[in-house]
C-alpha positions in Angstrom: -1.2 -39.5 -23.4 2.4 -40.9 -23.2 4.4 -41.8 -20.3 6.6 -38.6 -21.0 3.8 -36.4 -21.5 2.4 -37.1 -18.3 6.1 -36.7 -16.4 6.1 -33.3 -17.9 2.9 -32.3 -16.9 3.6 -33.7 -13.8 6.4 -31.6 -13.4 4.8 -28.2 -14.5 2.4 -28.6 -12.0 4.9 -29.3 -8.9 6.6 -26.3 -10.2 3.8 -24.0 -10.3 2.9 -25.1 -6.7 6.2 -25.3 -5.0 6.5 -22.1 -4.8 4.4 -21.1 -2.8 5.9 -23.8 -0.2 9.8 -21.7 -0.7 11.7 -24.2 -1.7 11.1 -25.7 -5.1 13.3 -28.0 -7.6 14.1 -26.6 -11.0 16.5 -27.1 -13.9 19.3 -25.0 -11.9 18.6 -27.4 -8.4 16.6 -26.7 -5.5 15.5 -23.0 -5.1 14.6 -21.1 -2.2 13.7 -16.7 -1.8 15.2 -16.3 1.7 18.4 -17.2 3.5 19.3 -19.9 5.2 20.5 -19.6 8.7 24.3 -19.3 9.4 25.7 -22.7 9.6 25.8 -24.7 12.8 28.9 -25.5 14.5 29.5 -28.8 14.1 32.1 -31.4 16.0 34.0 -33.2 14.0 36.1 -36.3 15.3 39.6 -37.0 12.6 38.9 -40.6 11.2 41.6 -41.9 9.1 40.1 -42.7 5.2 37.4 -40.8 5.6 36.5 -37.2 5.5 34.1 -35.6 7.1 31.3 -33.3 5.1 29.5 -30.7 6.7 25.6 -30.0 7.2 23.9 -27.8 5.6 20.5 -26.0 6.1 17.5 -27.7 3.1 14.2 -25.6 2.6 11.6 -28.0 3.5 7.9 -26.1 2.8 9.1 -22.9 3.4 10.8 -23.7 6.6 14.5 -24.4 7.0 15.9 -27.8 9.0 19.6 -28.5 9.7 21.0 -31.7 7.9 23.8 -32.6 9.8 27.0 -33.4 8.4 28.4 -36.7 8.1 31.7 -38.9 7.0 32.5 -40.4 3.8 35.6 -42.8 2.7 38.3 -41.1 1.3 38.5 -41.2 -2.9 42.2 -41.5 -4.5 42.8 -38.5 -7.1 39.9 -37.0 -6.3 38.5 -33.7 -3.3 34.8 -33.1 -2.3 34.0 -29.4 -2.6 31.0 -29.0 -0.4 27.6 -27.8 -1.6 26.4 -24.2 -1.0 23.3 -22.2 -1.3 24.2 -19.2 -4.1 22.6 -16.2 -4.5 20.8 -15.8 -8.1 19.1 -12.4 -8.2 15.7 -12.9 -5.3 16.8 -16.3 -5.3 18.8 -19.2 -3.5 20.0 -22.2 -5.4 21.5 -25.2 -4.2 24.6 -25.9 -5.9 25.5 -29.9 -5.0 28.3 -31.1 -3.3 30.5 -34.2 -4.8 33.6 -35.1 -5.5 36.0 -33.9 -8.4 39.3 -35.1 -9.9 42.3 -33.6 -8.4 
C-alpha cells in the first residue's frame, strides 16, 4: 500500500471515530454539534505594534476549554478578522482566524 493510501485510510478512520468524541476535523475545519459557551471576558492591556486577538472556546473530546487570547505584531496593509464557530445546519464549524489584505 502507498504512503497516500495509508494517509487516507488513516483519515477515514479518525473521521468515523471523532465523532463520537464532538469535535472532529473535516474538509470544512473543525466541527462540533453543540455550542460553545458565551465568550469570556477577557483584559486586554493596549501595546503599541501589536494587536491583541481574542480566545475562543475549541471542542476538545466533546468537552469545551477556553483558549485564551493572546498579542500578535502588527502587519502593514493588512487586519486579522478573528475566527468564529458558524452554524451549518446541527453543526458548528470553526472558521480560522488570520490576517487579510486591507
Amino acid at each position: 500500500m502507498r504512503h497516500g493510501s495509508k494517509l487516507f485510510v488513516l483519515l477515514l478512520t479518525g473521521a468515523a471515530i471523532a465523532p463520537a468524541a464532538g469535535c472532529f476535523a473535516s474538509t470544512e475545519g473543525y466541527v462540533a454539534y453543540d455550542d460553545p459557551p458565551p465568550p469570556r471576558e477577557e483584559t486586554v492591556v493596549a501595546r503599541p505594534g501589536y494587536l491583541f486577538i481574542h480566545g475562543n472556546y475549541v471542542n476538545e473530546r466533546g468537552h469545551w476549554r477556553w483558549a485564551g487570547g493572546r498579542y500578535e505584531r502588527e502587519r502593514a496593509h493588512q487586519r486579522y478578522v478573528e475566527g468564529r464557530w458558524q452554524r451549518s445546519g446541527n453543526r458548528r464549524v470553526w472558521v480560522a482566524g488570520g490576517w487579510k489584505q486591507g
